[in-house]
N, C-alpha and C positions, 0 to 999 in steps of 0.2 A: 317758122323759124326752128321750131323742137325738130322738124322732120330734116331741116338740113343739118341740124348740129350732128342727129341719128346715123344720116348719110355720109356726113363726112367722118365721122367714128369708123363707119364699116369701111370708107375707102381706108383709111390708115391702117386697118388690121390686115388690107388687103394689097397695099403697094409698100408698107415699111413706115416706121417713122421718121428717118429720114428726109425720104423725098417727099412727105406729106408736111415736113416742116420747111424746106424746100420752098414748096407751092407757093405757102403764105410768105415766107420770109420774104423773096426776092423783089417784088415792088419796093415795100420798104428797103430794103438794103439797098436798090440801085438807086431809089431815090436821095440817098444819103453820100453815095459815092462817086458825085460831080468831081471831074476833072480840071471845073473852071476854073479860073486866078481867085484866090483865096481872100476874101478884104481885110485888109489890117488898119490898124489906126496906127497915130503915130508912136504908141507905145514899143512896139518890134520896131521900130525906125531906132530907138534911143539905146535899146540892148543890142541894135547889131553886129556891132563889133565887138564885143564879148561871145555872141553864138558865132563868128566867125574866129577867134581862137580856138576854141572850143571843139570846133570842126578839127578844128587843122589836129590836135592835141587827143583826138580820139584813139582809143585803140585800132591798132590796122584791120583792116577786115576779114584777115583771116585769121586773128583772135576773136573778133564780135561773132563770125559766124559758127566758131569753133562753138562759144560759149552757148550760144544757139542752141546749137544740134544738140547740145548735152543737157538745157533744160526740155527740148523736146525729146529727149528720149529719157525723160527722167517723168515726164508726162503722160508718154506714151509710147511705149515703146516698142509694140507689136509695129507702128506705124512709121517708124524712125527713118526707113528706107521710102515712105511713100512722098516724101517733099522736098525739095531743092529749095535752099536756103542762097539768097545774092545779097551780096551789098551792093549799091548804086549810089549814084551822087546824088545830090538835090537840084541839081543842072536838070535832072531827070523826069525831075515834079516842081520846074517851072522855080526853082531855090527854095521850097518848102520841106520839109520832113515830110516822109510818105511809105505807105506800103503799094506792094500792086501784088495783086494774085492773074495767075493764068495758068493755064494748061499747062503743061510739062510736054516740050516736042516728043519727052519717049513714048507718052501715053499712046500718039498714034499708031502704033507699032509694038502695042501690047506691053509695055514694056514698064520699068520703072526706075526712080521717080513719077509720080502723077500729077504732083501739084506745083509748080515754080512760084515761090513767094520773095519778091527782091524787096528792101528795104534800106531807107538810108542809114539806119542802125542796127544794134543787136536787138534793140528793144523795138522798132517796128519789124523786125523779122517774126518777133515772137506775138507782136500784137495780129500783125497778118495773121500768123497760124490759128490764134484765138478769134478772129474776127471769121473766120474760113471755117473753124471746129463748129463754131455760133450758128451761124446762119447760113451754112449748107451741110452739116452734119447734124443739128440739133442738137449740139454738146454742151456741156455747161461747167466753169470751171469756180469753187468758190474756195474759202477757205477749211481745213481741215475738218476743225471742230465745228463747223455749220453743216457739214452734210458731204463737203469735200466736193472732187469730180463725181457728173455723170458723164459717161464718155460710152455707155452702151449703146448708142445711137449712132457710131461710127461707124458705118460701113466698114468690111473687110479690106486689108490694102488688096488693089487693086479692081476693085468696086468704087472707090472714094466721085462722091459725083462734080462733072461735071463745070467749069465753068464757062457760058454760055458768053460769044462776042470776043470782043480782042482783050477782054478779062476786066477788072476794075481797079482804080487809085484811089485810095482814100490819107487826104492828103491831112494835115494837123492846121485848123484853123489859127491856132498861137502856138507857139514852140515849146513852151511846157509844158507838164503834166507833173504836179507837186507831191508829196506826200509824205503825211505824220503831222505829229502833235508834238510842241516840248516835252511834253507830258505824256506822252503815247509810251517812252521810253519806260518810265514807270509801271505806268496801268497795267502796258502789256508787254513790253519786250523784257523786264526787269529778270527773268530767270531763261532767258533763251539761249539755247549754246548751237555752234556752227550749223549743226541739223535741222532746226527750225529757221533762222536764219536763210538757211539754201532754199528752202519753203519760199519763204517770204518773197526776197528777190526775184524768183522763177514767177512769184505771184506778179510782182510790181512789173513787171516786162511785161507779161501776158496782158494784162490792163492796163499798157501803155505807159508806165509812170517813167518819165526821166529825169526829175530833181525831185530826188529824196534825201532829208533829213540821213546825216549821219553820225551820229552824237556818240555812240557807244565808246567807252575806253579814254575820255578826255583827263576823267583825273589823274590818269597817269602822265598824262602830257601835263596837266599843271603842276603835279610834284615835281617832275623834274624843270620845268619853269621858274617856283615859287622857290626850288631850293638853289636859284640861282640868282636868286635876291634877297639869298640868306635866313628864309625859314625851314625851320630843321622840321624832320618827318613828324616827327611827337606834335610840332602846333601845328601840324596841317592836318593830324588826325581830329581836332576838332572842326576841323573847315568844311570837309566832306560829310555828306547824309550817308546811310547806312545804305544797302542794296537797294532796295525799295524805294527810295525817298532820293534818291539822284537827281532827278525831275527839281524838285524845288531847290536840292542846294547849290544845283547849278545858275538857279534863276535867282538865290541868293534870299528867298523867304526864309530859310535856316539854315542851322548849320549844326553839326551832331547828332543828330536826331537819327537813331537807329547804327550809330557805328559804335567804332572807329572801321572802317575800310582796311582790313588784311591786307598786308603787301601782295599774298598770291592773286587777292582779287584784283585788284591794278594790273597785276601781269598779265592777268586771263585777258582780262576787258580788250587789254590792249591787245594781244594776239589776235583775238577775234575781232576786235575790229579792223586791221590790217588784212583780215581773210574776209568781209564785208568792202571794204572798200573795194578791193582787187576784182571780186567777182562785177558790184558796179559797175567800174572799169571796164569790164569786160564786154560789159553789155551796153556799151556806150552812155550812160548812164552819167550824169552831173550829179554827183551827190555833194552836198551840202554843211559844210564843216563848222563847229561851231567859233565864236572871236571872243573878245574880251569885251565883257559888257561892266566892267567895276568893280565888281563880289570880289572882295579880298580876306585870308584872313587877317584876324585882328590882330596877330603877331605882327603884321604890316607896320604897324604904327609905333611899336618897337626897333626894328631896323630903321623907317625913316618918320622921325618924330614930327619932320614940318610936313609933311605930306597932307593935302585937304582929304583927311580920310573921315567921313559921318557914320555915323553908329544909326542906322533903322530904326523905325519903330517897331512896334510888335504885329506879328503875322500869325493871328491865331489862337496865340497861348493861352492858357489859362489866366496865369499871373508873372506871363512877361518872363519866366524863368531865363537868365542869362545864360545857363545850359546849352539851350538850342535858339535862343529865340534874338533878334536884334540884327543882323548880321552888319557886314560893314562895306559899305560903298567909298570907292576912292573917286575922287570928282574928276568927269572925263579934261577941265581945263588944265590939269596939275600936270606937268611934264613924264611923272612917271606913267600917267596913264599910257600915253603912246609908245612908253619902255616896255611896259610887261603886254601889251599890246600885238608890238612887232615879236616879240621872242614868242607869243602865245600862236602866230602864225607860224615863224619859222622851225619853230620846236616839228609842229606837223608836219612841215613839207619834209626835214628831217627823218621825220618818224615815218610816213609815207609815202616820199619819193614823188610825189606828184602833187594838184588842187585841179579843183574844179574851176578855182577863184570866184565862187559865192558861199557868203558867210554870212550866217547868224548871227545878229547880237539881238536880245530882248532889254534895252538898260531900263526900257521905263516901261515893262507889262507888271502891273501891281506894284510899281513903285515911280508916285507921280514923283517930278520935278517939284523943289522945293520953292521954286514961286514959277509965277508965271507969264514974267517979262518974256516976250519974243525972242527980242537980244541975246539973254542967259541961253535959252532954250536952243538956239541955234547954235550957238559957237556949243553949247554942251555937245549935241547933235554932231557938229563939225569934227568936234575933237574923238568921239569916239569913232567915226569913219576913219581916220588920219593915224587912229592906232591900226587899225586892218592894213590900208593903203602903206604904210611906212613898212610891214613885211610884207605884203605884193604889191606891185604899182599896179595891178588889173584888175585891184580886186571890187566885187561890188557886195553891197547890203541888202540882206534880204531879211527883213523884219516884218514880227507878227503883228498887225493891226489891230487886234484885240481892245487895245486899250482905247481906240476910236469907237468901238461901239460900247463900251464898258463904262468908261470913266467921262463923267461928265467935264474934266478940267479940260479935255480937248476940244476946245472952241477952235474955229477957223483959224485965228492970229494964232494960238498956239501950235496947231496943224501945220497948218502951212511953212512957221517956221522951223517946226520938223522936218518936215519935207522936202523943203529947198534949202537946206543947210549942205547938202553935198551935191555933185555938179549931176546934172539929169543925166538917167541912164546906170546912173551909180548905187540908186537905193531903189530894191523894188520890195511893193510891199506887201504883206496877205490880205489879202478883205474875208479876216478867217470865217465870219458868220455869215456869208452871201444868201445863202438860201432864206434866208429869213431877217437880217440885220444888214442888208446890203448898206458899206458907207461908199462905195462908187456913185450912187446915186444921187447921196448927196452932198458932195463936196468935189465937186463938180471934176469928176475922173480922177481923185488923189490929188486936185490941183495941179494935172499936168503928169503924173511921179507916176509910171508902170505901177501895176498889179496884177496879183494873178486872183480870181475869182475861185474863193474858196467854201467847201461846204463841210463844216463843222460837224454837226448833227448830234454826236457823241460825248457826253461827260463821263468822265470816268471810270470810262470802261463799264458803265451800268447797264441791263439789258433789262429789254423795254422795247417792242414791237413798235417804231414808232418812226416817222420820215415825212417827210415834203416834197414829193416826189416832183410835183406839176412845177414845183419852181425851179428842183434840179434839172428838170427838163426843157426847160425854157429858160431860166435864168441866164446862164453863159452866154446864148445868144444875142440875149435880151441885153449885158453887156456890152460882149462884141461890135455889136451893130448901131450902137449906139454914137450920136457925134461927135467927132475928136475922140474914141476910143481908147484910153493907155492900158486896156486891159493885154496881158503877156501869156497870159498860158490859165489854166484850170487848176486844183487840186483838191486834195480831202487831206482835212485837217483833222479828224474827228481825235479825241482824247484815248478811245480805245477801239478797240476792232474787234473782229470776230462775234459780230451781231448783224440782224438786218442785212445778207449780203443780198436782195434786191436791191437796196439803196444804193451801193458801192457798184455793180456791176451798170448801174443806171450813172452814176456818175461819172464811172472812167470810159464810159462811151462818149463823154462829151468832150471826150481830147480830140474826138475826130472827126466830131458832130458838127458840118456846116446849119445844120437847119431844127427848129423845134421836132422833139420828140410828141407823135403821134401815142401819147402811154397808155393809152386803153388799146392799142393794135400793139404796143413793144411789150404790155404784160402778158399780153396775151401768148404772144411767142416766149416770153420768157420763162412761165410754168410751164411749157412743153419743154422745154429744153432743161429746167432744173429736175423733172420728174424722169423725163424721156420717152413720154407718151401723152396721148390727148386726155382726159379725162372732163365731161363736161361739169358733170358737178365741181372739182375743184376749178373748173374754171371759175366757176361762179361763185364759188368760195373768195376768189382771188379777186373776183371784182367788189366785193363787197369790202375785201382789205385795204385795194384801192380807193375807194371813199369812205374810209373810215380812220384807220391808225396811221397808215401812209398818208394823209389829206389834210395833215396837222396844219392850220391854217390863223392860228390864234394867236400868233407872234411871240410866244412863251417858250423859256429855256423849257426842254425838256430833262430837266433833271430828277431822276426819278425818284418820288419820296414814296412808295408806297410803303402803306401799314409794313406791313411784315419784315421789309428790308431796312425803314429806318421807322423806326416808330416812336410817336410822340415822348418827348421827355416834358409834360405838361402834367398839371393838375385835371382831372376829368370835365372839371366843371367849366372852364375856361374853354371848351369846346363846344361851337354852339352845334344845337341837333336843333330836328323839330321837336322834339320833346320839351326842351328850352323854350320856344319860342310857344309852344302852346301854356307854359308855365307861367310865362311870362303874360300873356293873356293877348300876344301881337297875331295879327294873320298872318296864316301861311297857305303859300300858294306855290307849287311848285312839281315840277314831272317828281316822279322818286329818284327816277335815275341821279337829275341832277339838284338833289335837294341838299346833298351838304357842299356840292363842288361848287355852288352860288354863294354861300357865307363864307364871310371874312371871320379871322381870329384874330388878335394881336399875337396869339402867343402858340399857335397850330397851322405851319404849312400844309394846306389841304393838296393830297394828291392831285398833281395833272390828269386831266379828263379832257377830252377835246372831241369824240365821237360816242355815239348811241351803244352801252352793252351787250342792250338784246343784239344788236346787228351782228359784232363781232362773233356770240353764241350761236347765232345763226350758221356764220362760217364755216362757225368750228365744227357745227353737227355736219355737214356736208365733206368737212374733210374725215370725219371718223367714217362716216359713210361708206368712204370710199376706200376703204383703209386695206381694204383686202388686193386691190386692184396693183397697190402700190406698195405692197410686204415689201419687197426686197432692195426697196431704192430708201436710204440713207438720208438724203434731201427731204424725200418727204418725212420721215421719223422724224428729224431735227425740227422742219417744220410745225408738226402735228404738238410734238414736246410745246417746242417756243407758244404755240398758240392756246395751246389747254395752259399753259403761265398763266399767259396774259388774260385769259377768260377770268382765272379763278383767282390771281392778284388782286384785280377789282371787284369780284363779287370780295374778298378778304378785308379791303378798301370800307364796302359797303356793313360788312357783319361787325366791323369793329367799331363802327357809328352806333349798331343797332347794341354795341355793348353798353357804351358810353350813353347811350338815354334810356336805357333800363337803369346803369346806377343813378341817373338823375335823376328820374322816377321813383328812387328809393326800393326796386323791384329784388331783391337781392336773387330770389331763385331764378328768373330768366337770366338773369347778370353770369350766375355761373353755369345757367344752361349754355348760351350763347359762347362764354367766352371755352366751356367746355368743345366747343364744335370749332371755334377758332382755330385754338392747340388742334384738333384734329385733321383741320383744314393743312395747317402747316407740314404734320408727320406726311400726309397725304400727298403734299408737294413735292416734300424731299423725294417720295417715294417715284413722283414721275421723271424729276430731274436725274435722277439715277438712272434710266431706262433711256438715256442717249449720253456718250463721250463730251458733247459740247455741253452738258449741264455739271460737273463736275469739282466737286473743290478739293477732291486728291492728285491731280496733274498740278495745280497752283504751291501745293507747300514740295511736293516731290522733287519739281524741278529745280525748288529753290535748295535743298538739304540736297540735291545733286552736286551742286556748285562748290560745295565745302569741302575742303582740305581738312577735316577735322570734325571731331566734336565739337566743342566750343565753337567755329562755325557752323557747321550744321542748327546747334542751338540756336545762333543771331541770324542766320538768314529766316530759318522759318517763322521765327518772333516778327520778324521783318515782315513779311509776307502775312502772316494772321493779322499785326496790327495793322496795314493800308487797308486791307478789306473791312476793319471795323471800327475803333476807334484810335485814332493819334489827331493832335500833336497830345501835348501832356495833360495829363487831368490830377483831381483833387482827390480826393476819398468825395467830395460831396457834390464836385462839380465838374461837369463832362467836358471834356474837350471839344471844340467846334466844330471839328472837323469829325463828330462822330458821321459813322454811315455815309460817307461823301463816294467812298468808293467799292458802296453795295454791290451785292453780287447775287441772284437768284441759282445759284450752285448746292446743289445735293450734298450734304455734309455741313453744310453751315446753317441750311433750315434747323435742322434734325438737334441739332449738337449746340447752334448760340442763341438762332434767332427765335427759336419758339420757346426755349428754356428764358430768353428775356421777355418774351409776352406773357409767360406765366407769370415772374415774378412781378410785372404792374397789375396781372388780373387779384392775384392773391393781396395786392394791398386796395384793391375795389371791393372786396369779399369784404375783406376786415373791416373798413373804412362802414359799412351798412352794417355788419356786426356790432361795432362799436356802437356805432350811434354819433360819429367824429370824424372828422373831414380827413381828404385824402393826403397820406403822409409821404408830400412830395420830396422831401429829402431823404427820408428811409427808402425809399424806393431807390432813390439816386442812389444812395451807399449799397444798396445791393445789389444796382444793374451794374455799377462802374466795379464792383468789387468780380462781377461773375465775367465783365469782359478782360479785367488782367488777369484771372486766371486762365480764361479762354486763350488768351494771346501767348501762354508761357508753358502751353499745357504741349502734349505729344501725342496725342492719338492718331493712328495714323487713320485715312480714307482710302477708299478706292479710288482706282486709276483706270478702271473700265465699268463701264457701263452692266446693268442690270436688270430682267424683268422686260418683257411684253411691252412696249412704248404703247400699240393701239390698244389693248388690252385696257392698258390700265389709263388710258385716257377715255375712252369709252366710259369708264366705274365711274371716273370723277367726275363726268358730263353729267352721270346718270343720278349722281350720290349730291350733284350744287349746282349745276346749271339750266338744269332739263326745264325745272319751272319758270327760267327766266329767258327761253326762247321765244322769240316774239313769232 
């Protein structure tokens, strides 16, 4: 085996990478690119006449193709002349959605164009090209801040190879391709302006996405709505969350919190998203509008006194503060609901001239129904449909299923009569946690009600080497193919992006994936194509990723609590170790590895753990190894960054245990030896996150003080921005907000500057605490972690916005300086 992996090394160096990724690709790719009748269940039977308006309502095709040409020469542009872009009908591909690649008639004749890509939209024009760049160029397309394109594997135009027979179809086994979070809007899109934006889009086409979430700029649509039922702008600047925090006061957890919302920002929002829809549009594209899901404000009850308006309970807060906290639900049976309702649709079509006619409401994610009669439940149900349908007769609901895997008050009777409250075909729904909380499974297909199979993966924007690959790759099928089917299309839900993009690039493959993925022959191909060369050790690095971080298999939210990014607000002692456990005079028995991620705490969420450390170290030494081979590719730096993290996160995991049973111990000089190497541990981190663009946390406040018309904004947006990444909602002098650390972030500058400046200050009251001779002073510590994060949050310093420092360099030191002894 060593002597053929040798051999095929030396062929690649000797016929190109290209045609050596060529070789291998092409079984798999033709295996995947059956021409046959597509199976559906009766789910696409129930949306058909909605994807047949839809059809007809597209942009013409010589706009979709226009739009085309311009993200691929925005992609590639040496190449822009080498492929003929077509629209075709679905008549084409048997009434499915489809691309087809073939030959170019000029190719024979030396000529160019080279490559004819026809597609039934803008967005399979551009997935043809990425599926064509893929698996006969060895290119590889991700997100910026991950490593970006590799595209040097592209032959020269007019070398572009071959395609072999009367060419291939790959046809869309359900019609959609989903995309985003409620809360994606916050995590990540929250400081985005037109330029990123055009990124994005170019991205969602290229990987097939054609219903994507389009949220941006609504509060501007609801001020002018809300001020047509007579609330004046002054009480609706309490209604709105501040930049950052839109995500929830759209979903109605609060309201105030981080504003009052500037009138220029309303303006902007709205502009931009008027230039987000359009391009959409362009790309044939169903984007996704949001409806009226109840969130009123409280001035509401002012203008109409009898109106069934309820006041929330509390989401979060400290002590309920009526500031932000409570917000106010109009009950969907009350006649106004379906007034502000129809004008909350019509105001849009208004505002942009067109719909998709699918809408979002979330009325009941984190906010259960107040009992749990079936009856209530439905006609509530009924009536919030009936507000959408009242401003378009076509329109349908597409709501997130969260709250089926989440909240236990969704029994079948109360399910069900969610579900059949509006006429089938009318409400489809997300099964947002499929990879791992599939409820198709059990509820036996939505009770009949379309879904699209969705895969989450992602909380809040946290980074965390971490995925379920074998179920994203089987799952949809597994679906699909399933009896009575009402599965309708795919998508990725995830809360934030720009992490992990094998997992993303594995998942929007399966918009066109008839049949399981083969993932030990698909990763395989897909390090050559992210690097753009063979390298055997990182192969084997890669396989080792694959059963290990990616293989996450333990049914557990991955949300990421490590040490460093959110670290215990506990007493030491309440944390058991073996040190405890030997104190205690109890046996202990257990690997090291996994000796504290097996004990429970009442009052210490122990890091996620779910694979072997030595293993992933092992990885990592193989990719430092190789580090020289791969200087100049971007992908792999990104990589090498993310993985020296993630090595030294956990061993960080491990070192702050071994701090915590030295102070049990009563050991005071190991206590500050250790936590002296901790603090070192963290300067050391920042230091590698700086040495790549996608580890950064001066892009996150820059772009937000970009946004501002001013001082005084500039000041609130970046406040804005500091506090999502650490702690909000509100807190005490003594007591933290719950939401501390929810939307952690391993970014260079916030090691350096919050997170290691608040592990000193719990190590310096474990010092004192053995000094004294007097137990650990869990509220002093509070008053001085909560007091150093409001200054953090208010504070100006500014960071960098480019990268820094030798990435192999100084991964290599830190392998060499904490891992090297824990290589197995």
């Amino acid at each position: 085996m060593a002597a053929f992996v040798v051999l095929i090394h030396q062929m690649m160096m000797m016929i190109g990478v290209c045609c050596f990724i060529l070789l291998f690709a092409m079984p798999i790719m033709v295996s995947s690119s059956s021409s046959s009748t597509v199976l559906q269940g009766p789910g696409v039977k129930y949306i058909s006449q909605l994807l047949e308006i839809q059809d007809r309502e597209k942009a013409p095709p010589s706009v979709q193709i226009s739009a085309a040409k311009a993200a691929l020469n925005r992609l590639i542009p040496s190449h822009s002349s080498s492929f003929d872009l077509k629209i075709i009908s679905k008549d084409s591909c048997a009434g499915e959605s489809c691309f087809k690649l073939n030959n170019h008639p000029a190719v024979s004749i030396g000529g160019s164009p080279e490559i004819l890509i026809s597609g039934t939209s803008g967005v399979e024009l551009l997935s043809g090209l990425h599926w064509y760049l893929k698996y006969w160029c060895g290119a590889h397309i991700s997100w910026g801040k991950t490593g970006g394109t590799q595209l040097s594997s592209v032959p020269k135009p007019g070398s572009l190879p071959r395609i072999k027979g009367a060419g291939i179809t790959m046809k869309r086994p359900t019609p959609w391709s989903y995309y985003q979070n409620a809360v994606s809007s916050s995590y990540t899109f929250a400081w985005w302006d037109w330029g990123r934006w055009e990124k994005e889009i170019d991205w969602m086409a290229l990987q097939g996405i054609n219903l994507p979430l389009a949220f941006t700029g609504q509060e501007a649509i609801w001020q002018k709505v809300f001020q047509n039922f007579n609330i004046s702008a002054r009480e609706l600047s309490d209604f709105f969350g501040g930049p950052a925090f839109l995500a929830w006061s759209r979903m109605g957890n609060l309201h105030g919190w981080g504003g009052p919302l500037p009138q220029s920002w309303l303006d902007q929002q709205l502009i931009l998203q008027k230039k987000i829809l359009a391009r959409m549009y362009e790309f044939g594209m169903t984007p996704v509008l949001p409806a009226f899901s109840g969130n009123v404000p409280a001035a509401l009850e002012r203008v109409y006194p009898s109106a069934k308006i309820t006041r929330l309970g509390n989401w979060f807060t400290v002590r309920s503060d009526p500031r932000w906290c409570c917000t106010y639900l109009l009950d969907a049976t009350d006649p106004l609901f379906i007034e502000i309702g129809r004008a909350f649709i019509r105001q849009q079509l208004e505002e942009y001239g067109r719909t998709s006619h699918i809408y979002n409401c979330d009325t009941f994610d984190e906010n259960t129904p107040p009992t749990d009669d079936p009856e209530y439940i439905s006609s509530l149900a009924a009536a919030i449909f009936r507000g959408m349908e009242s401003g378009d007769d076509i329109a349908v609901w597409l709501m997130q299923g969260w709250m089926f895997t989440d909240d236990p008050f969704w029994k079948p009777p109360q399910m069900k009569a969610l579900l059949h409250s509006v006429p089938v075909g009318k409400l489809v729904v997300l099964d947002l946690y499929a990879e791992v909380k599939p409820v198709w499974a059990t509820s036996q297909q939505f009770y009949g009600v379309p879904y699209i199979w969705c895969m989450l993966h992602n909380f809040a924007g946290n980074i965390e080497m971490y995925g379920v690959v074998d179920s994203v790759g089987s799952g949809p099928i597994d679906a699909r193919l399933s009896a009575n089917s009402t599965m309708v299309g795919v998508g990725m839900s995830m809360e934030g992006i720009e992490q992990n993009p094998i997992v993303y690039e594995l998942m929007s493959e399966m918009a066109f994936r008839q049949d399981k993925v083969d993932l030990k022959a698909w990763i395989h191909l897909y390090v050559q194509r992210r690097y753009g060369s063979l390298v055997p050790s990182i192969q084997d690095a890669w396989n080792i990723l694959y059963q290990t971080v990616y293989n996450c298999t333990d049914g557990l939210n991955d949300k990421n609590r490590d040490v460093i990014v959110s670290f215990p607000d506990v007493d030491p002692n309440s944390i058991y170790t073996s040190a405890q456990l030997t104190i205690s005079g109890k046996p202990y028995h257990s690997s090291p590895r996994r000796a504290i991620y097996e004990l429970k705490s009442d009052s210490y969420t122990h890091p996620h753990l779910w694979y072997s450390t030595s293993e992933v170290i092992r990885a990592l030494r193989l990719f430092i190894a190789t580090g020289e081979q791969l200087l100049e590719s971007d992908t792999y730096r990104y990589d090498l960054v993310d993985l020296t993290r993630q090595a030294l996160a956990k061993y960080a995991n491990q070192l702050f245990v071994k701090v915590v049973e030295a102070y049990q111990l009563g050991d005071q000089r190991v206590v500050k030896q250790l936590s002296q190497k901790f603090l070192g541990l963290v300067e050391d981190m920042d230091t590698l996150l700086a040495s790549h663009d996608g580890f950064l946390l001066g892009p996150w406040l820059e772009s937000a003080k970009l946004l501002a018309q001013n001082e005084e904004q500039k000041k609130q947006f970046e406040w804005n921005a500091r506090t999502q990444i650490t702690m909000w909602f509100d807190n005490t002098e003594e007591e933290a907000s719950l939401l501390r650390d929810y939307g952690n972030k391993y970014w260079s500058g916030l090691l350096r500057d919050y997170y290691g400046p608040r592990a000193a200050v719990y190590f310096k009251f474990l010092v004192e605490s053995l000094e004294k001779g007097d137990g650990f002073r869990v509220s002093q510590w509070r008053r001085e972690w909560i007091k150093l994060t409001n200054d953090w949050q208010s504070s100006k310093n500014v960071f960098p916005t480019k990268s820094t420092g030798n990435a192999i360099n100084i991964s290599r030191l830190l392998y060499d300086k904490y891992l090297k002894d824990h290589d197995s």
